[in-house]
N, C-alpha and C positions, 0 to 999 in steps of 0.2 A: 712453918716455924723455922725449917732450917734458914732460907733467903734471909729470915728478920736476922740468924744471929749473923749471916756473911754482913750483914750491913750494918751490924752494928759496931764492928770497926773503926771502919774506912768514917763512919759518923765522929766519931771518939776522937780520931788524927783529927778529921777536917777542922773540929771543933776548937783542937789544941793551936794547933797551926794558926786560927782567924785571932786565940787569945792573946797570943806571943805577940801576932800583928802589931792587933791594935792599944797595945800595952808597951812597946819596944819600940815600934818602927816606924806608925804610924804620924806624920806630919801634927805638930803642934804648935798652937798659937801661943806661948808662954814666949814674954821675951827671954833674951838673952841678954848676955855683957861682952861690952868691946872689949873688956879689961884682958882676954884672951887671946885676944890679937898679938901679936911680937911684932912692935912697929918698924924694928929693922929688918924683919923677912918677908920676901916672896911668897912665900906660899899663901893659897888660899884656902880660908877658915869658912864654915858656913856659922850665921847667928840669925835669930829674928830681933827685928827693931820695929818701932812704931815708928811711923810715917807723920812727920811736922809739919801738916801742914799750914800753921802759921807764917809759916819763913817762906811760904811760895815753892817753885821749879824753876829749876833756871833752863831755858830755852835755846838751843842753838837757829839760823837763821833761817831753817826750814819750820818753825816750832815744835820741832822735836822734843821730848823732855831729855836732859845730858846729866840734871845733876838737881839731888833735892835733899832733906834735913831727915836724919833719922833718932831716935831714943831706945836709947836700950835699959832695959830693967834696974840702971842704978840712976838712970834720970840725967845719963852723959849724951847730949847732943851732939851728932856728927854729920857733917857732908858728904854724901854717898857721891862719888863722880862716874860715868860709865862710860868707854870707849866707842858704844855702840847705842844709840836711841834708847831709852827704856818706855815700856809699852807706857801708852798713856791713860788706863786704867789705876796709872798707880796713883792718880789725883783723886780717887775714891777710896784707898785701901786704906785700912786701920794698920796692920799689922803686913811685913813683908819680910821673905827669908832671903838675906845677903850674901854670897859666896864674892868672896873679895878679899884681899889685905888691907894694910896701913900703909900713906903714902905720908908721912910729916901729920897734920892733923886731919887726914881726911881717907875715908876708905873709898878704895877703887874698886865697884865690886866686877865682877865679869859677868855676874848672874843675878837678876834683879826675879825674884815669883812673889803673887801675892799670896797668902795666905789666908789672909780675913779683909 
């Protein structure tokens, strides 16, 4: 009897801690809006966007993918551009989280993840 009440505890936290998780911190597929973005700053914002894939990838000469069409939750279509290949998984992906700015009309992200 005594062990059950040491454990029931540390049960109690662990439990607390998994809820805050997955209620707070936890990775979600809900889009976002670009409207957040401040097209004349540097910094980088993170959002999810849906993946256009009507509009194609655009390819550098390696056929890398460099640059494809994303949506965000108000239904504003934008050019995501990347300095560095983005995996080419993302021709499958529904939903992908952005970390990037605004470059005139078009986001440069630095960090392309799929999400969904």
């Amino acid at each position: 009897m005594k062990k059950l009440s040491k454990l029931i505890f540390p049960i109690i936290v662990a439990a607390v801690i998994i809820i805050i998780y997955f209620t707070y911190f936890a990775p979600s597929d809900k889009l976002g809006s670009f409207s957040k973005f401040n097209p004349g700053s540097e910094v980088n914002q993170q959002v999810n966007a849906a993946v256009v894939k009507e509009k194609g990838f655009e390819r550098d000469a390696n056929g890398n993918i460099i640059s494809f069409f994303a949506r965000d939750k108000d239904n504003i279509e934008m050019k995501v551009t990347s300095h560095e290949p983005i995996m080419p998984e993302i021709a499958h992906a529904a939903v992908v989280e952005l970390l990037g700015h605004i470059h005139e009309n078009s986001i440069t992200a630095s960090k392309v993840s799929i999400i969904k």
